[in-house]
C-alpha positions in Angstrom: 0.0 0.0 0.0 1.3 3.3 -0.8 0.3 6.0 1.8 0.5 10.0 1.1 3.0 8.9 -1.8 3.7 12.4 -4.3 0.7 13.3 -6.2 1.9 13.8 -9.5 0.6 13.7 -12.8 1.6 10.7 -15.8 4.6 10.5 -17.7 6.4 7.0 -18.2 10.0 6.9 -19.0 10.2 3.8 -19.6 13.3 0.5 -19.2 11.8 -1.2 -22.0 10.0 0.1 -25.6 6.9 0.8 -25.3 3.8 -1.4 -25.5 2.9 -2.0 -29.1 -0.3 -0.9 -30.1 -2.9 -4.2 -30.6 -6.6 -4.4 -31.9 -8.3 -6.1 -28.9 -8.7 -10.2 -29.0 -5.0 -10.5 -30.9 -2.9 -11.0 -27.2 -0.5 -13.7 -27.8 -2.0 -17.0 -27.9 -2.4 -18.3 -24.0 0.6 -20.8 -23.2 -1.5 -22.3 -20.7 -4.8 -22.9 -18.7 -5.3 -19.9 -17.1 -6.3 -21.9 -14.0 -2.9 -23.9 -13.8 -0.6 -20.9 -15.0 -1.9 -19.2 -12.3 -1.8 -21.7 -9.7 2.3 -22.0 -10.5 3.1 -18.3 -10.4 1.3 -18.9 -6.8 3.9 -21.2 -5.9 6.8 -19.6 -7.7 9.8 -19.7 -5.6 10.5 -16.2 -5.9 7.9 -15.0 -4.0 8.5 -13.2 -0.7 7.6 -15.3 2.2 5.7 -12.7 4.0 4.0 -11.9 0.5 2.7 -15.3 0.4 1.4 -15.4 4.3 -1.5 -12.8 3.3 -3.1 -14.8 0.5 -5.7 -15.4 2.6 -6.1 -11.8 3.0 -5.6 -10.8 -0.6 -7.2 -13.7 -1.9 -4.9 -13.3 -5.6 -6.4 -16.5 -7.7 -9.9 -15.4 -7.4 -9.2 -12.0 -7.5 -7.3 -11.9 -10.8 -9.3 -15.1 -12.2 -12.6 -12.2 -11.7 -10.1 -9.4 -13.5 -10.1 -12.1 -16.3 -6.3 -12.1 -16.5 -5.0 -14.7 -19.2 -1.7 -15.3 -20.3 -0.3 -14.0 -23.3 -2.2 -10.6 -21.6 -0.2 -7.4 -21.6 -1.0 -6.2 -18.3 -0.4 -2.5 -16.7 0.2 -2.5 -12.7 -0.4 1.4 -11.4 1.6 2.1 -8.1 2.7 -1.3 -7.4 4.3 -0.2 -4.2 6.7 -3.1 -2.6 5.5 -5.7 -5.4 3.3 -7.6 -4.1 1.2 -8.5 -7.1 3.8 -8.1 -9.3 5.7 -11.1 -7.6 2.7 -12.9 -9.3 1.8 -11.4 -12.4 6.0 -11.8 -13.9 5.9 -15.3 -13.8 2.6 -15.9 -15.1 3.4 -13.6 -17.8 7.0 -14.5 -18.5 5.8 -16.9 -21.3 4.4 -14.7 -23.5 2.6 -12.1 -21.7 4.2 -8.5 -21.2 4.1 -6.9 -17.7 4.7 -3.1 -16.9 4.4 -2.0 -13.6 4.1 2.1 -13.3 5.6 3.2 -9.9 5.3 7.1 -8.5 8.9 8.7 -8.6 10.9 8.7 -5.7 11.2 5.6 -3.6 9.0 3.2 -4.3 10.1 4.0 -8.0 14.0 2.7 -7.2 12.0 0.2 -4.7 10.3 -1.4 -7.7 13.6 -1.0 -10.2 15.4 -2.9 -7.8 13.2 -5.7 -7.5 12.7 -6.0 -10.9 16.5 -6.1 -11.4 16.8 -9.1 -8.7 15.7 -11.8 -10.4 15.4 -13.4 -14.3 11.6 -13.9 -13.4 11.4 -10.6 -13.9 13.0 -10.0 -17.3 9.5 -10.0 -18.8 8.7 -6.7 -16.7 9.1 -3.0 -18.0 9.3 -0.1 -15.7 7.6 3.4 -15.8 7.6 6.7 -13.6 5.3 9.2 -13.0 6.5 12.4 -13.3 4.4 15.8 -14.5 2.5 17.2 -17.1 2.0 14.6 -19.5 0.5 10.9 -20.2 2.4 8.0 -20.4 4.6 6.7 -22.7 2.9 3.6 -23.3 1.0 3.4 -26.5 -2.2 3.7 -26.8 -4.8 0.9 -27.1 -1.9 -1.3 -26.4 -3.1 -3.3 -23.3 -5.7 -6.1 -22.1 -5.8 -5.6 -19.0 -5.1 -2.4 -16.2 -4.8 -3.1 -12.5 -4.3 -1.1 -9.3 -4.9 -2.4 -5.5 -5.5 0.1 -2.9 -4.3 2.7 -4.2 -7.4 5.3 -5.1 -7.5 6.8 -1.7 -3.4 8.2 -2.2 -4.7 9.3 -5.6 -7.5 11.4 -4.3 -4.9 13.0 -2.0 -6.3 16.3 -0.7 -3.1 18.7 -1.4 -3.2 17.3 -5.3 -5.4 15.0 -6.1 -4.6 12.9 -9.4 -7.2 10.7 -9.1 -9.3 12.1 -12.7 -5.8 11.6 -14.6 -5.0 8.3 -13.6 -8.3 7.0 -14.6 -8.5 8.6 -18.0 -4.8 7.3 -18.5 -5.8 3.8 -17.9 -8.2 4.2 -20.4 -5.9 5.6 -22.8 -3.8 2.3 -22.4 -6.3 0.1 -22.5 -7.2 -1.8 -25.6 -11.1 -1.3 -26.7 -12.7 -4.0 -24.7 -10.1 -4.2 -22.1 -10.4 -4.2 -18.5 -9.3 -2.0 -15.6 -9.4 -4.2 -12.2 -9.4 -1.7 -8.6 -9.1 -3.1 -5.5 -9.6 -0.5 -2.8 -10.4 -0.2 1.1 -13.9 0.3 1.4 -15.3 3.1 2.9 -19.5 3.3 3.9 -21.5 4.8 1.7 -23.2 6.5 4.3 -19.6 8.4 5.7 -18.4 11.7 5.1 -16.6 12.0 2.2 -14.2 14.0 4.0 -12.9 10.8 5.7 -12.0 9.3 2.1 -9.0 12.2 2.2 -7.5 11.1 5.2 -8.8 7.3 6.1 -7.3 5.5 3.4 -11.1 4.3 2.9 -13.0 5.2 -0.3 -16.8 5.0 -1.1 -17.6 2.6 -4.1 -19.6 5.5 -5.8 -16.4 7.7 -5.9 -14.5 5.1 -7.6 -17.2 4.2 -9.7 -17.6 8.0 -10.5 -13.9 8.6 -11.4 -13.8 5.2 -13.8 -17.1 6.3 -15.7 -16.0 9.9 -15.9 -13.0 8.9 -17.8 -15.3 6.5 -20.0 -15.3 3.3 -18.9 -18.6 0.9 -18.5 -19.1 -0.6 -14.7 -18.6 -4.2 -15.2 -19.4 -5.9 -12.1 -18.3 -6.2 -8.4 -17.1 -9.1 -6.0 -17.0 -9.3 -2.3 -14.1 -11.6 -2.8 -12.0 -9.1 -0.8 -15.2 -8.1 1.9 -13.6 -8.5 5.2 -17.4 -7.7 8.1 -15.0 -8.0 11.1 -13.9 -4.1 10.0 -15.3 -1.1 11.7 -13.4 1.5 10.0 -13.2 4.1 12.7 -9.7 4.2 14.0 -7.5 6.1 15.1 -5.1 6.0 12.2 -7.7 5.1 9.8 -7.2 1.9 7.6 -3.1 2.2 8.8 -4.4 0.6 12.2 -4.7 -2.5 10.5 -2.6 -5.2 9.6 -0.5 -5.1 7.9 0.8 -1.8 8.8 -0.4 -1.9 12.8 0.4 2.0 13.0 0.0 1.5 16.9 2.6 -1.0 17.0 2.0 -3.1 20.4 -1.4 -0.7 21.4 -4.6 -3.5 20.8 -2.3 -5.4 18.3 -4.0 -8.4 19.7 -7.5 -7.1 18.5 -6.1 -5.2 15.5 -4.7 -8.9 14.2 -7.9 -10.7 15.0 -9.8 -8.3 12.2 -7.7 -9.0 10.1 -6.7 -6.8 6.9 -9.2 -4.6 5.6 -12.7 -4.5 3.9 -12.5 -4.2 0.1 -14.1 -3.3 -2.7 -13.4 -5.1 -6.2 -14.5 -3.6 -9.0 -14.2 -4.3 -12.8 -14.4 -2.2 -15.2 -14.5 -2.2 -19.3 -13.1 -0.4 -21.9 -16.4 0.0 -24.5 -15.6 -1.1 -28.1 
């Protein structure tokens, strides 16, 4: 999760060349049952131990099995903070698919070069950065499928909110009929909307407004990511929670019992 990370408007500069552009349903043929590819970049050996010990929270083969990923895809990861997904999506890709994962500048941008750097699993992956004023580098048209989990609520930051540009970038990207996946911490519909600026919990009509202003159709929802046991009133908003356990020791015991937090899934499409 990235927290209060630098608004900034798109630009990629980019490791690899760009993305070619694609008409939708020409991916590379799939190398493999979606099912089984997926269940092996599951049990890839590169993956971080921790990484793996909140699958049950993140729930990643029905989550990206509802995002529709296939291999062969060529797949866009906004913000992917430590890696966490990406530890999945580069080896279900590397046979065919194309990964790039678009970091903010600053830390989490070398964060991510050096992870991609660390291992041939990841020779598959292109980097971008986001830096000002302009969209991305990556071509237009040019992808299948968009993701991004939890990070909405650092895009709707309240000193420079990026949240519009991001949205109508992904669409940009995306190939007609392609899909943008959000996961998100979900905030009650019935809150302020003031507490989406500093809770790190957003209301499913905000993201739904943001992803139909820049276009896209509402394709469906899952509660594969609900988590009931969370309250979402505390003292440093969805940060309280594991993993992050802003607190430290303070209620950890009760903090751990709820577990990680409630989430929206959303899909999205691209219209032809």
């Amino acid at each position: 999760m990235i927290r209060r990370a630098a608004a900034l408007l798109l630009i990629a500069s980019v490791t690899a060349s760009p993305i070619a552009a694609q008409p939708a349903g020409e991916a590379a043929k799939p190398a493999a049952d979606p099912a089984t590819a997926l269940a092996a970049a599951l049990a890839a050996p590169t993956r971080t131990p921790a990484n793996v010990a909140r699958d049950k929270y993140r729930h990643p083969a029905e989550t990206l099995t509802f995002f529709g990923l296939q291999p062969g895809q060529s797949v866009v990861e906004l913000w992917p903070g430590g890696g966490w997904y990406t530890e999945v999506l580069a080896p279900y890709l590397a046979s065919g698919g194309t990964l790039t994962v678009v970091p903010p500048t600053g830390n989490y941008e070398q964060r991510i070069r050096t992870k991609v750097a660390s291992n041939p699993v990841y020779s598959n992956v292109q980097v971008a950065a986001f830096s000002s004023g302009q969209p991305t580098s990556i071509a237009p048209g040019s992808a299948d499928l968009v993701l991004t989990f939890r990070n909405v609520h650092s895009w709707l930051d309240g000193d420079s909110p990026i949240a519009d540009q991001v949205f109508a970038e992904a669409f940009r990207v995306l190939k007609p009929g392609g899909t943008l996946g959000v996961v998100e911490h979900r905030l009650a519909e019935e809150a302020d909307d003031a507490r989406q600026l500093t809770s790190g919990y957003v209301k499913v009509s905000t993201v739904r407004k943001l992803a139909e202003a820049a276009g896209f159709k509402f394709a469906g929802s899952s509660e594969i990511n609900a988590n009931p046991l969370d309250t979402k009133n505390y003292p440093e908003g969805v940060w309280t929670l594991p993993p992050s356990l802003q607190l430290g020791d303070k209620d950890r015991a009760k903090y751990l019992a709820i577990g990680e937090s409630d989430r929206m899934t959303l899909k999205f499409v691209k219209p032809n």
